[in-house]
N, CA, C and O atoms as a Tinker XYZ file with bonds, in Angstrom:
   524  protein
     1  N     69.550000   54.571000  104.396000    73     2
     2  CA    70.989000   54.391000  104.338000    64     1     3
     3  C     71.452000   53.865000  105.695000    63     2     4     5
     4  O     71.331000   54.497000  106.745000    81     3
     5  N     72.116000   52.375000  105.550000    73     3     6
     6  CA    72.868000   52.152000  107.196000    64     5     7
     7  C     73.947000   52.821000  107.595000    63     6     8     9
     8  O     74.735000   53.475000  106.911000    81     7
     9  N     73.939000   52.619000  108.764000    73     7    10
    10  CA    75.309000   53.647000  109.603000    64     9    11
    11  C     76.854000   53.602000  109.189000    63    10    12    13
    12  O     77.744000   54.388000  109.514000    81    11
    13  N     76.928000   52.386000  108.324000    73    11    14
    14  CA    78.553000   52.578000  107.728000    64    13    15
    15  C     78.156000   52.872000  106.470000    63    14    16    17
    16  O     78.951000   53.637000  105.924000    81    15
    17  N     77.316000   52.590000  105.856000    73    15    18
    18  CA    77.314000   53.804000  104.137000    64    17    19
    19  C     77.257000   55.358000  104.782000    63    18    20    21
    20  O     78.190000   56.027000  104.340000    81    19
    21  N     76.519000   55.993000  105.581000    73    19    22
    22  CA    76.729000   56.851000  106.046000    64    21    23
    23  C     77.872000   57.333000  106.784000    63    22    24    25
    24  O     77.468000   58.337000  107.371000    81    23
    25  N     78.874000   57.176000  107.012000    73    23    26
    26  CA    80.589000   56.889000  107.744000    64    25    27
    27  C     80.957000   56.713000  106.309000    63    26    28    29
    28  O     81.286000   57.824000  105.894000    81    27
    29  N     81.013000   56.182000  105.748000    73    27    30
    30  CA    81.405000   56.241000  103.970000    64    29    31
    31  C     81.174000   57.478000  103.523000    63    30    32    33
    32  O     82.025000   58.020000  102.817000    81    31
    33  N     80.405000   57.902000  103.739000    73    31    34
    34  CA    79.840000   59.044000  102.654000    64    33    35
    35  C     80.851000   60.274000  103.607000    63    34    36    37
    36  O     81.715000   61.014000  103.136000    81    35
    37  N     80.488000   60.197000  104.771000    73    35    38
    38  CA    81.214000   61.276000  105.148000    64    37    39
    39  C     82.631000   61.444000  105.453000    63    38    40    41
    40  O     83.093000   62.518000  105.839000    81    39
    41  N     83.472000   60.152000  105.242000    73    39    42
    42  CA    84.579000   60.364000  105.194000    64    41    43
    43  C     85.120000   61.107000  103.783000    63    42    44    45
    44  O     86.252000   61.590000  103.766000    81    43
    45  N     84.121000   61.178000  102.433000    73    43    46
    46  CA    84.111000   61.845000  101.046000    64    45    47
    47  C     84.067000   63.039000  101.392000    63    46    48    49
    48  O     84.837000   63.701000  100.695000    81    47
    49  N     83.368000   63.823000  102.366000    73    47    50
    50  CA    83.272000   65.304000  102.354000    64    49    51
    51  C     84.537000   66.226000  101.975000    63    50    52    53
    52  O     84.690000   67.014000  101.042000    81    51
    53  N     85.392000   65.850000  103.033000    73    51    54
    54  CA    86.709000   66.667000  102.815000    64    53    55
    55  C     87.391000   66.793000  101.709000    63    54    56    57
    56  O     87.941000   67.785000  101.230000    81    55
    57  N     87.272000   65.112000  101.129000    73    55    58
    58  CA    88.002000   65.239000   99.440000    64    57    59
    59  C     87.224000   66.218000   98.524000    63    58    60    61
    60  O     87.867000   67.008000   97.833000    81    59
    61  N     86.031000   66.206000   98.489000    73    59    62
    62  CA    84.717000   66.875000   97.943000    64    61    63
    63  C     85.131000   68.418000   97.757000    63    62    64    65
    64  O     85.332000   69.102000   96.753000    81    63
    65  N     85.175000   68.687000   99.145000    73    63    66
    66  CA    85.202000   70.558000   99.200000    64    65    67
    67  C     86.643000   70.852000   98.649000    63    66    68    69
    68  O     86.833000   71.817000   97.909000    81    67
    69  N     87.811000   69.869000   99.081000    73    67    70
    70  CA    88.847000   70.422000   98.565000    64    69    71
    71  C     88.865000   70.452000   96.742000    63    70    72    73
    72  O     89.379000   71.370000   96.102000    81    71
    73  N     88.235000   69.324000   96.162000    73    71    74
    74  CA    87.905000   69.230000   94.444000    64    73    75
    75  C     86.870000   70.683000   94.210000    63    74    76    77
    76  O     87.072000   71.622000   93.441000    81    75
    77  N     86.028000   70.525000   94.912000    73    75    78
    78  CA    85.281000   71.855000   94.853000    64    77    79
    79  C     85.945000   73.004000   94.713000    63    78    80    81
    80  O     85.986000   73.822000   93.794000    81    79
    81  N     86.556000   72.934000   95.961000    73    79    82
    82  CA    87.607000   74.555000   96.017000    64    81    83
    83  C     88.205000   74.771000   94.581000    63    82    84    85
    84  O     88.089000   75.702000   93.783000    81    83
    85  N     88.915000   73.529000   94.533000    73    83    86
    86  CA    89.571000   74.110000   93.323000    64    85    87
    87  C     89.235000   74.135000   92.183000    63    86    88    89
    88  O     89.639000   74.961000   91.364000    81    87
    89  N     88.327000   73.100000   91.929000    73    87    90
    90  CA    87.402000   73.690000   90.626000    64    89    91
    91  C     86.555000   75.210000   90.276000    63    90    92    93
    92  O     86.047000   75.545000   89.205000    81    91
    93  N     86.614000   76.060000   91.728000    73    91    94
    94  CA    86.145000   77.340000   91.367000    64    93    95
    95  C     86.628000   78.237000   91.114000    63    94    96    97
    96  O     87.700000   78.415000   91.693000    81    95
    97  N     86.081000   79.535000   89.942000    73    95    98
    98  CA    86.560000   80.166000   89.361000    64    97    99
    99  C     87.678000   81.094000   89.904000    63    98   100   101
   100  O     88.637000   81.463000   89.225000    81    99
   101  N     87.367000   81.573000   91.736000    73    99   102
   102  CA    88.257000   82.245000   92.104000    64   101   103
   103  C     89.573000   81.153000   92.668000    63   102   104   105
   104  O     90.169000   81.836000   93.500000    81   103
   105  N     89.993000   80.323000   92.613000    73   103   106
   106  CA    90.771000   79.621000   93.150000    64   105   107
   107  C     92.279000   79.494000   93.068000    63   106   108   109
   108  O     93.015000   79.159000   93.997000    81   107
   109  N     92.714000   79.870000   91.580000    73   107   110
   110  CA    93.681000   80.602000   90.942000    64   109   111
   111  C     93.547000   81.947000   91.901000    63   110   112   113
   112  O     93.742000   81.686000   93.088000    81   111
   113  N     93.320000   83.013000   91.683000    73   111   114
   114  CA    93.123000   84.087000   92.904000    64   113   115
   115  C     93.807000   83.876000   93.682000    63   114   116   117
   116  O     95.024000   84.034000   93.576000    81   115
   117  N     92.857000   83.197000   95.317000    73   115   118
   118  CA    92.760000   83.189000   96.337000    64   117   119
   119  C     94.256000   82.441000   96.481000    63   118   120   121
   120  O     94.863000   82.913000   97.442000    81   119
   121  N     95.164000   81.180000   95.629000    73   119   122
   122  CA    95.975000   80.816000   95.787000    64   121   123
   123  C     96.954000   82.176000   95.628000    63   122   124   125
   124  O     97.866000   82.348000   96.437000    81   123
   125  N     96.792000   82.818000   94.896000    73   123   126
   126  CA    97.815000   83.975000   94.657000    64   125   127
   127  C     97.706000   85.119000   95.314000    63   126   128   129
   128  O     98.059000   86.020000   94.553000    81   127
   129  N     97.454000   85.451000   96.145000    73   127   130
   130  CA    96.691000   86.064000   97.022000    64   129   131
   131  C     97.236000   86.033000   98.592000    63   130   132   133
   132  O     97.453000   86.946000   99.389000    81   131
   133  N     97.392000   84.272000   98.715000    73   131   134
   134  CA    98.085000   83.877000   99.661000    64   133   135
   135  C     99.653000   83.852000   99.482000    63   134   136   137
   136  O    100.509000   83.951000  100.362000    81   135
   137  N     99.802000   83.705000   98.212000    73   135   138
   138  CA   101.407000   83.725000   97.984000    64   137   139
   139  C    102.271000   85.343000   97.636000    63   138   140   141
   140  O    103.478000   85.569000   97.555000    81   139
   141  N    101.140000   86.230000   97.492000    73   139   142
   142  CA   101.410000   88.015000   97.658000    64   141   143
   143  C    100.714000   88.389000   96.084000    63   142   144   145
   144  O    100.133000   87.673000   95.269000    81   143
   145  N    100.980000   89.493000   96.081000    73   143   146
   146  CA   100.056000   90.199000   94.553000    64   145   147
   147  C    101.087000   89.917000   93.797000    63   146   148   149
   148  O    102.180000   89.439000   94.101000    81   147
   149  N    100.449000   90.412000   92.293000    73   147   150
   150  CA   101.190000   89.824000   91.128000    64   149   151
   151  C    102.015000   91.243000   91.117000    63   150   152   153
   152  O    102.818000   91.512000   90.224000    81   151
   153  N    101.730000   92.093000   92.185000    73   151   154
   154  CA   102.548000   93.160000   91.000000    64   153   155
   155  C    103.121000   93.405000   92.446000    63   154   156   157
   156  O    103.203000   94.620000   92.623000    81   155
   157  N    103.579000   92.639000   93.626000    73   155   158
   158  CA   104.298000   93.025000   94.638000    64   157   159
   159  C    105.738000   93.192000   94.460000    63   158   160   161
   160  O    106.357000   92.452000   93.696000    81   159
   161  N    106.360000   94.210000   95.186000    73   159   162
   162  CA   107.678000   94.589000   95.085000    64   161   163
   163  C    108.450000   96.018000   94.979000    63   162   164   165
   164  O    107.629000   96.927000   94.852000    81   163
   165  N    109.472000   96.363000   94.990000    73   163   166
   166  CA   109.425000   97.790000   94.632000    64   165   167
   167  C    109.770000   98.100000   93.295000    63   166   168   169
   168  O    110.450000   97.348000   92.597000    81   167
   169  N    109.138000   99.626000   92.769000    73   167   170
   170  CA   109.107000   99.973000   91.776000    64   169   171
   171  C    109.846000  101.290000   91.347000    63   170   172   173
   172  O    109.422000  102.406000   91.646000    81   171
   173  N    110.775000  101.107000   90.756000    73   171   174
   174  CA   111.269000  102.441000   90.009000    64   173   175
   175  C    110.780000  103.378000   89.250000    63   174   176   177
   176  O    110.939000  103.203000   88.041000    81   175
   177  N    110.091000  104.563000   89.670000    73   175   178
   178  CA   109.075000  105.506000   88.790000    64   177   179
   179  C    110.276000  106.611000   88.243000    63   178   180   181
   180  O    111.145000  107.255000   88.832000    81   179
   181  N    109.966000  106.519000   87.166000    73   179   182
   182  CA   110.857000  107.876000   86.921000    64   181   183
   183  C    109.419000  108.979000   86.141000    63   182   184   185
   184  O    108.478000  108.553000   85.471000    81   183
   185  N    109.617000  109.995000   86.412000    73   183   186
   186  CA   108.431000  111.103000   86.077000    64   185   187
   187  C    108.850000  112.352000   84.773000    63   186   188   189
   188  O    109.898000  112.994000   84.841000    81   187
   189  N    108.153000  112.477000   83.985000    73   187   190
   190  CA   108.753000  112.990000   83.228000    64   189   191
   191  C    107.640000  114.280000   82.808000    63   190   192   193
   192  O    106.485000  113.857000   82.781000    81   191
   193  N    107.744000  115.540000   82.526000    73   191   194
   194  CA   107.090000  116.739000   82.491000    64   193   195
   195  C    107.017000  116.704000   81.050000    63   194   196   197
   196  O    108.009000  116.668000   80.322000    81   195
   197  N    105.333000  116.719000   80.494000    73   195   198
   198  CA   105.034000  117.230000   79.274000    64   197   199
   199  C    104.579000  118.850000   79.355000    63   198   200   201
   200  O    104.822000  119.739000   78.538000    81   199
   201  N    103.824000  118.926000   80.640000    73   199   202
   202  CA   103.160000  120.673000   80.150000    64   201   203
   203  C    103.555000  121.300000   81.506000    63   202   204   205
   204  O    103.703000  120.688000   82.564000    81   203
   205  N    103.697000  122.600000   81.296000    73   203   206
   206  CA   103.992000  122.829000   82.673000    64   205   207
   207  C    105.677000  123.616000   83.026000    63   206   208   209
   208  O    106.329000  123.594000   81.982000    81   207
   209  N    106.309000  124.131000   83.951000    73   207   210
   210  CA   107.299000  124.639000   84.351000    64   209   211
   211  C    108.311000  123.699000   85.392000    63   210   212   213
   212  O    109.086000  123.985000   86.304000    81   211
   213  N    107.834000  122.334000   84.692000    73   211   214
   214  CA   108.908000  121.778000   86.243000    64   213   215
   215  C    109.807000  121.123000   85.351000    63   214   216   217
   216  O    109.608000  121.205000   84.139000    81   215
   217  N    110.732000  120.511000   85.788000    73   215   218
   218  CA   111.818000  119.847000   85.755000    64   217   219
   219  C    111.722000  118.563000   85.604000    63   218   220   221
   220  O    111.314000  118.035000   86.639000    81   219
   221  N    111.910000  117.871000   84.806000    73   219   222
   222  CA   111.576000  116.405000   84.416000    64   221   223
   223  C    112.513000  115.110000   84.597000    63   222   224   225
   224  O    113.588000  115.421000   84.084000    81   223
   225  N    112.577000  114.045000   85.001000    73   223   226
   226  CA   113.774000  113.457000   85.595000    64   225   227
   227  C    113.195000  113.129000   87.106000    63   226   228   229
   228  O    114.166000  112.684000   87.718000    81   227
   229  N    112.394000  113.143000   87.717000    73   227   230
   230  CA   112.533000  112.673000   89.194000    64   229   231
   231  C    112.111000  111.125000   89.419000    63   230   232   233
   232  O    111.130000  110.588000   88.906000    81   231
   233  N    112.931000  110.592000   90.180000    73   231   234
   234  CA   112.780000  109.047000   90.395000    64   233   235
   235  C    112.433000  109.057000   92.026000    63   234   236   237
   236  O    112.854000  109.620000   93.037000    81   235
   237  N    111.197000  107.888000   91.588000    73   235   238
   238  CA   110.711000  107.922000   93.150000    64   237   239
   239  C    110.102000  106.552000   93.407000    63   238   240   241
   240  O    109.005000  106.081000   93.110000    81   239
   241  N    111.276000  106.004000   94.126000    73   239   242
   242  CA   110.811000  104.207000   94.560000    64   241   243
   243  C    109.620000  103.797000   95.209000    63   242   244   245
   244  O    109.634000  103.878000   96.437000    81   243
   245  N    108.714000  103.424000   94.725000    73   243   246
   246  CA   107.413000  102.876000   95.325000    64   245   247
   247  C    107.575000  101.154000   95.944000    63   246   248   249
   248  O    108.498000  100.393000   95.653000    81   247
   249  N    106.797000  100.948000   96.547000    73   247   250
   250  CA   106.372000   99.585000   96.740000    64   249   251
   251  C    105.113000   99.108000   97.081000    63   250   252   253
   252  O    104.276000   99.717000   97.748000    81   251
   253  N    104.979000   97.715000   96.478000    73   251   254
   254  CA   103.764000   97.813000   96.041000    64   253   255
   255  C    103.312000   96.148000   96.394000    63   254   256   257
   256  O    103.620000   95.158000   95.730000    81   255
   257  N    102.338000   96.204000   97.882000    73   255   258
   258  CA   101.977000   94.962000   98.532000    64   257   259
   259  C    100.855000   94.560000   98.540000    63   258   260   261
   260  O    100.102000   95.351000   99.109000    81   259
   261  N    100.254000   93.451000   98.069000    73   259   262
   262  CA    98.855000   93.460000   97.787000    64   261   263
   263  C     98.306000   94.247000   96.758000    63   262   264   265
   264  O     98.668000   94.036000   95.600000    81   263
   265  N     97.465000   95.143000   97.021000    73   263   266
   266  CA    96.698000   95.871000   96.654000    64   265   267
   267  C     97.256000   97.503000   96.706000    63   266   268   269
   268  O     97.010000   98.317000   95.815000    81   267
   269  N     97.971000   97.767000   97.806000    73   267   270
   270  CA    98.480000   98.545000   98.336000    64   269   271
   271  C     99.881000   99.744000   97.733000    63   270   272   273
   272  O    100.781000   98.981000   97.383000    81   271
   273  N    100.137000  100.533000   97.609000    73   271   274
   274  CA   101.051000  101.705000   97.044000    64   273   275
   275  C    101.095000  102.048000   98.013000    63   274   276   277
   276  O    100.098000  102.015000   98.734000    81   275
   277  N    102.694000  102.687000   98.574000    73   275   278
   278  CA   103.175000  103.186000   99.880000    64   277   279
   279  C    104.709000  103.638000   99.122000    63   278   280   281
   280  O    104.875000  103.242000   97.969000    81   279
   281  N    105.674000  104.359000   99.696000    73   279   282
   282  CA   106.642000  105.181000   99.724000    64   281   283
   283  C    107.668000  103.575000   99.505000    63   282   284   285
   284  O    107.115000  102.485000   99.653000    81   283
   285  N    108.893000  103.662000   99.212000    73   283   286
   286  CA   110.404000  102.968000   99.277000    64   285   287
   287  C    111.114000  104.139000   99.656000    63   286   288   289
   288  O    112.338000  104.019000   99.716000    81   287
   289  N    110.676000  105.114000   99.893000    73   287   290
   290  CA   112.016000  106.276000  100.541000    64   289   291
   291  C    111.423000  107.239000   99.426000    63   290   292   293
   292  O    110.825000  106.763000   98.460000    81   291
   293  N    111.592000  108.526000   99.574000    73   291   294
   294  CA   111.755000  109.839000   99.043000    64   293   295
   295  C    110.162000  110.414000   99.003000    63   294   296   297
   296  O    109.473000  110.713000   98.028000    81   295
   297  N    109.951000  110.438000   99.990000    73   295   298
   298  CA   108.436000  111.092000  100.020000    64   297   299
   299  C    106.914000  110.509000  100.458000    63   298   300   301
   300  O    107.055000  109.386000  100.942000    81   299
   301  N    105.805000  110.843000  100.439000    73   299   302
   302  CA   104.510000  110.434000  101.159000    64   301   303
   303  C    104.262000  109.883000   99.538000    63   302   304   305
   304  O    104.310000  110.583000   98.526000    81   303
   305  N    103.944000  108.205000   99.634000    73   303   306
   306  CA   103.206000  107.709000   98.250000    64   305   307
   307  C    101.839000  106.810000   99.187000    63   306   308   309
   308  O    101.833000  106.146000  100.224000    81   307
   309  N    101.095000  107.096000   98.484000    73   307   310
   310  CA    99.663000  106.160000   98.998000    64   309   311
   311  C     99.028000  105.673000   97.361000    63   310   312   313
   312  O     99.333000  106.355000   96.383000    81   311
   313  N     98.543000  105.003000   97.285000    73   311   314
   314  CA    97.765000  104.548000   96.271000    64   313   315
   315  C     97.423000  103.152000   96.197000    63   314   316   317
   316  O     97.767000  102.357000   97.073000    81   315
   317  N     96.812000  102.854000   95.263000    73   315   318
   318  CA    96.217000  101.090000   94.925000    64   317   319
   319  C     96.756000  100.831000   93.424000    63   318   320   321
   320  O     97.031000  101.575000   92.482000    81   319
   321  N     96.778000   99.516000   93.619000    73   319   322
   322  CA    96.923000   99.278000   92.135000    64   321   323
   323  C     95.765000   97.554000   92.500000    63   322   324   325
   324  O     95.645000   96.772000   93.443000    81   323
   325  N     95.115000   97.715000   91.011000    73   323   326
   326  CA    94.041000   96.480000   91.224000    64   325   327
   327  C     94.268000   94.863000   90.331000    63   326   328   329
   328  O     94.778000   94.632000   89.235000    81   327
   329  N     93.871000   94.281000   90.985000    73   327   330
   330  CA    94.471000   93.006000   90.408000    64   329   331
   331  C     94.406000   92.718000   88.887000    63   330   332   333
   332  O     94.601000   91.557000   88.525000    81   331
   333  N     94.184000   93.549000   88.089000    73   331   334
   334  CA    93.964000   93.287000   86.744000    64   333   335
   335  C     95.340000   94.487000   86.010000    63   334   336   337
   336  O     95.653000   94.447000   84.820000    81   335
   337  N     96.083000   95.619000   87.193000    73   335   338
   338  CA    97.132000   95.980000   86.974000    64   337   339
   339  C     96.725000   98.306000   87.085000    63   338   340   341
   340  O     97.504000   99.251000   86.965000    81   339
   341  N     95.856000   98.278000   87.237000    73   339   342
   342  CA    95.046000   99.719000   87.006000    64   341   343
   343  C     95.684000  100.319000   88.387000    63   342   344   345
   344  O     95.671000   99.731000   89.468000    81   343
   345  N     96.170000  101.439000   88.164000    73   343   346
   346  CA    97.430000  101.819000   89.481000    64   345   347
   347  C     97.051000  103.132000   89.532000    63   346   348   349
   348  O     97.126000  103.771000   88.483000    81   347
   349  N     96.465000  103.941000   91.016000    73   347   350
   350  CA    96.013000  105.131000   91.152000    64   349   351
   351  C     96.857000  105.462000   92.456000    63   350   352   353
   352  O     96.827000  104.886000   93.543000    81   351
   353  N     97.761000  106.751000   91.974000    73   351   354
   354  CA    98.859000  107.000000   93.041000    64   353   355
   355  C     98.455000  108.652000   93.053000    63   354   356   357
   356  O     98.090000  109.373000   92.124000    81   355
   357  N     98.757000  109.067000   95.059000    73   355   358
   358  CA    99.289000  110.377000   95.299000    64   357   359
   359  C    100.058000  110.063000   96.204000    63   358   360   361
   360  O    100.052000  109.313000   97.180000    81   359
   361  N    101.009000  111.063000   95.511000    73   359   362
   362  CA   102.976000  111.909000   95.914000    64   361   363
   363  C    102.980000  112.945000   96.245000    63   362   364   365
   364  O    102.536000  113.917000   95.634000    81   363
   365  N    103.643000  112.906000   97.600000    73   363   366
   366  CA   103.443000  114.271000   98.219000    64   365   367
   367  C    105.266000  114.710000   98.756000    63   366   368   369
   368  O    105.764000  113.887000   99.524000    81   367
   369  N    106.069000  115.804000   98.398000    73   367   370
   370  CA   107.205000  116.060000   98.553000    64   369   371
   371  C    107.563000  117.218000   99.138000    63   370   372   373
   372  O    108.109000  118.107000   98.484000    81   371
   373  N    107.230000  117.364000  100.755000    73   371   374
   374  CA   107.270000  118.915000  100.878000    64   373   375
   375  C    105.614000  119.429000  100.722000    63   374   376   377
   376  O    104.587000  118.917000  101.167000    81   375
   377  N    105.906000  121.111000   99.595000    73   375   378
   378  CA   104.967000  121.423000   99.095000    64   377   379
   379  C    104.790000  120.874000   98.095000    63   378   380   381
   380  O    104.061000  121.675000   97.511000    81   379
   381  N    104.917000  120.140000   97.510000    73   379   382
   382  CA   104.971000  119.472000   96.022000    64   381   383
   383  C    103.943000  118.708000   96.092000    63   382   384   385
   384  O    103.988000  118.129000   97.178000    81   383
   385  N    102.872000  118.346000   95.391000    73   383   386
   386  CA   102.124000  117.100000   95.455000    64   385   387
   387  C    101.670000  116.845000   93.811000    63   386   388   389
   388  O    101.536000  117.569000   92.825000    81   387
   389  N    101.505000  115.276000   94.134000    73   387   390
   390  CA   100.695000  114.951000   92.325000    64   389   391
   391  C     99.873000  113.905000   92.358000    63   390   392   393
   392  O    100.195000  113.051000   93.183000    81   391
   393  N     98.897000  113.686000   91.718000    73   391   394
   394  CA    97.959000  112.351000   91.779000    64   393   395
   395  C     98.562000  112.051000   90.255000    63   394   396   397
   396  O     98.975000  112.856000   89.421000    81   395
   397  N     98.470000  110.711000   90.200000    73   395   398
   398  CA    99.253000  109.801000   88.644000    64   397   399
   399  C     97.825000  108.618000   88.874000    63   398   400   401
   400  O     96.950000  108.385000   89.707000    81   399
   401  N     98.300000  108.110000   87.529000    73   399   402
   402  CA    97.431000  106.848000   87.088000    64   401   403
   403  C     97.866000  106.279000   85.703000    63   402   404   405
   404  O     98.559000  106.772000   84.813000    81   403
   405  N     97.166000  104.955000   85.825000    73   403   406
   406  CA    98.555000  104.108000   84.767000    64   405   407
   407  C     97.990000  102.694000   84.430000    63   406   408   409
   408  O     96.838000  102.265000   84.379000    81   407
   409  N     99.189000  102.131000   84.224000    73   407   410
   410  CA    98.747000  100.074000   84.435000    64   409   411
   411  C    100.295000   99.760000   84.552000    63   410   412   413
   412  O    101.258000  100.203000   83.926000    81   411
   413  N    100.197000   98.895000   85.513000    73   411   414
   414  CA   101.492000   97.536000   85.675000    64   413   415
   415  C    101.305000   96.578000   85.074000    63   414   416   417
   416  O    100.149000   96.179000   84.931000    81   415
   417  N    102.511000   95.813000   84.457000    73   415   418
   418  CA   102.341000   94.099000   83.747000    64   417   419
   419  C    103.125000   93.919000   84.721000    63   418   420   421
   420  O    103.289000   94.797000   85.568000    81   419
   421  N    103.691000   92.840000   84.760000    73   419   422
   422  CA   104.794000   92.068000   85.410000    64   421   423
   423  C    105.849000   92.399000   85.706000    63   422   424   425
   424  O    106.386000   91.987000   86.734000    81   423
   425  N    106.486000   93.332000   84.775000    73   423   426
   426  CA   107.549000   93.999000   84.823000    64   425   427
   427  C    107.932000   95.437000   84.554000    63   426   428   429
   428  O    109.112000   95.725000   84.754000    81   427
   429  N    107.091000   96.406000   84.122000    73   427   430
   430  CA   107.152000   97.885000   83.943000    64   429   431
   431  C    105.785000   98.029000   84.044000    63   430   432   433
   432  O    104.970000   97.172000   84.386000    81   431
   433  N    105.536000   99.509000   83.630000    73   431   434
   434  CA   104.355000  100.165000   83.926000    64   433   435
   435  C    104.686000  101.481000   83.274000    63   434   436   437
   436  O    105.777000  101.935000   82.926000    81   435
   437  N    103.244000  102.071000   83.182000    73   435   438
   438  CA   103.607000  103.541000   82.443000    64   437   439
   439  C    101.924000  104.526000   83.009000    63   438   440   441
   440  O    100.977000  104.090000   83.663000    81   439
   441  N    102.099000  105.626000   82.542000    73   439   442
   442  CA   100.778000  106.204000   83.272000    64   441   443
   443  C    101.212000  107.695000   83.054000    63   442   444   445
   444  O    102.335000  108.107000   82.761000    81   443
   445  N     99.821000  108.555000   83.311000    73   443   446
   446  CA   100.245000  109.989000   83.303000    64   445   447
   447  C     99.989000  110.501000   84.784000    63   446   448   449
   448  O     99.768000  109.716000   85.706000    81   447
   449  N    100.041000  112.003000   84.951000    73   447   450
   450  CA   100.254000  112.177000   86.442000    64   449   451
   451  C    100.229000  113.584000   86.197000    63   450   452   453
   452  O    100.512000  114.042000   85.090000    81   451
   453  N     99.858000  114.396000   87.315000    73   451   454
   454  CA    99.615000  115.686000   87.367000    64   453   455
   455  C     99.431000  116.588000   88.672000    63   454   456   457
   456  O     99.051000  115.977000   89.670000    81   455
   457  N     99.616000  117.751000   88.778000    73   455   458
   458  CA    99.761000  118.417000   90.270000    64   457   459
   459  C    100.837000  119.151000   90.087000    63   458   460   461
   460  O    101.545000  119.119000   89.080000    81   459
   461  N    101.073000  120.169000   91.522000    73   459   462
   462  CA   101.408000  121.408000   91.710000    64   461   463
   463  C    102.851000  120.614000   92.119000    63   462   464   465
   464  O    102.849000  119.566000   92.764000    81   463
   465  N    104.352000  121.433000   91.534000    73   463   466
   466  CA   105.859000  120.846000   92.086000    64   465   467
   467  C    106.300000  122.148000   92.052000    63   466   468   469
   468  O    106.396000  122.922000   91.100000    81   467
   469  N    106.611000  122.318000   93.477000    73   467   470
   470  CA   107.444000  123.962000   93.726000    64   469   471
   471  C    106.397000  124.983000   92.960000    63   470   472   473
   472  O    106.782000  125.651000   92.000000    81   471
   473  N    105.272000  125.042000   93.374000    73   471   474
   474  CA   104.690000  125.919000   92.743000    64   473   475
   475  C    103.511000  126.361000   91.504000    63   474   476   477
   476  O    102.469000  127.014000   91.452000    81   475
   477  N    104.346000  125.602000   90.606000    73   475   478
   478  CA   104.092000  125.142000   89.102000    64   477   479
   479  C    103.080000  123.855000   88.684000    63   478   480   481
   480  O    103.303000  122.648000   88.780000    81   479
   481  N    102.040000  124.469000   88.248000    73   479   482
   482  CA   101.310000  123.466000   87.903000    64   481   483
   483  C    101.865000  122.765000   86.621000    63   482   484   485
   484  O    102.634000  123.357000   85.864000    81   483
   485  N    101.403000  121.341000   86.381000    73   483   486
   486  CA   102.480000  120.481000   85.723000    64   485   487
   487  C    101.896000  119.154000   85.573000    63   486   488   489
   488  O    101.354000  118.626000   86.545000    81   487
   489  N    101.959000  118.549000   84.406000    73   487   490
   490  CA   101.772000  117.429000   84.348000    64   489   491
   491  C    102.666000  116.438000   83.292000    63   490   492   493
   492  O    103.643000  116.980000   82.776000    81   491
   493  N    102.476000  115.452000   83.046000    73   491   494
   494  CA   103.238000  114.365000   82.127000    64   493   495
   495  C    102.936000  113.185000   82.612000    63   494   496   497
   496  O    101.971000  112.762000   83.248000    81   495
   497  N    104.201000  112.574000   82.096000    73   495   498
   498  CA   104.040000  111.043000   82.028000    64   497   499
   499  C    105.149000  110.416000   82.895000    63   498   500   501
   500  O    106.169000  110.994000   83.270000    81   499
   501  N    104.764000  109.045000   83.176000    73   499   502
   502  CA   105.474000  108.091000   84.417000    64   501   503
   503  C    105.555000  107.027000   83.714000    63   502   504   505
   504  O    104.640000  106.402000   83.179000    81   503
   505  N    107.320000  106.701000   83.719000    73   503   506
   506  CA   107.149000  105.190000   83.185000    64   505   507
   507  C    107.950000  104.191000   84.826000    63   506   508   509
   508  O    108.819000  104.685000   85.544000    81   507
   509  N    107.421000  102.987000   84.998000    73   507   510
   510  CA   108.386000  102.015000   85.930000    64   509   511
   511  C    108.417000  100.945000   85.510000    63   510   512   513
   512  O    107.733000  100.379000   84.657000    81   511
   513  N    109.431000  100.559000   86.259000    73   511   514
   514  CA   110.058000   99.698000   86.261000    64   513   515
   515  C    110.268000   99.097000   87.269000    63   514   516   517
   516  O    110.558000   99.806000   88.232000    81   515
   517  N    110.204000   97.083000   87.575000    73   515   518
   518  CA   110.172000   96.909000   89.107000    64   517   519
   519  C    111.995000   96.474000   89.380000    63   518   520   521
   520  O    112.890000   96.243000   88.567000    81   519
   521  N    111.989000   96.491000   90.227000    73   519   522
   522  CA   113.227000   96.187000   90.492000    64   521   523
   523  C    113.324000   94.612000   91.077000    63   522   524
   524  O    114.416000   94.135000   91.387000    81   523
């Protein structure tokens, strides 16, 4: 090969990897990924008691970056939720604490949840909503 077919060829590389890039399977992803998670934002949980001695009705704003579950105000929230929507949360209020689990779509979510509130062991169900 002479020295300008070769200068030819390699001025193709860059177009190459970028057709490459995006012809691969994670590429959709990695674009969304860069632009934030699908399920970023905050979320309106409201909690509701099936078994148990507690009080049913508590709303507790999450937000939710990346991958990531953290508090919007009213208490210690940590958890993940995974890119296919599978959401594993603990809430901690005081003495109060609960581990929950669930799924997000786009726009609500639902899940059950369980742990000790004022005392009372307790569990039920969580529905949200994002805001």
């Amino acid at each position: 090969m002479g020295g300008s077919s070769r200068l030819r060829a390699w001025r193709w590389l860059p177009a190459l990897a970028v057709l490459a890039a995006m012809a691969g399977p994670g590429s959709a992803e990695a674009a969304r990924r860069v632009r934030g998670g699908a399920y970023d934002g905050v979320w309106n949980v409201v909690f509701a008691t099936t078994r148990g001695n507690c009080s049913s009705g508590y709303r507790v704003p999450f937000t939710v970056a990346g991958s990531r579950v953290s508090s919007a105000g009213g208490g210690r929230v940590s958890g993940s939720v995974s890119r296919r929507g599978a959401v594993a949360v603990y809430v901690s209020v005081g003495a109060s604490h609960a581990n929950g689990g669930g799924r997000l779509n786009s726009a609500s979510g639902a899940g059950v949840w369980r742990g000790i509130i004022t005392g009372d062991r307790c569990s039920g169900t969580w529905q949200a909503t994002r805001s």
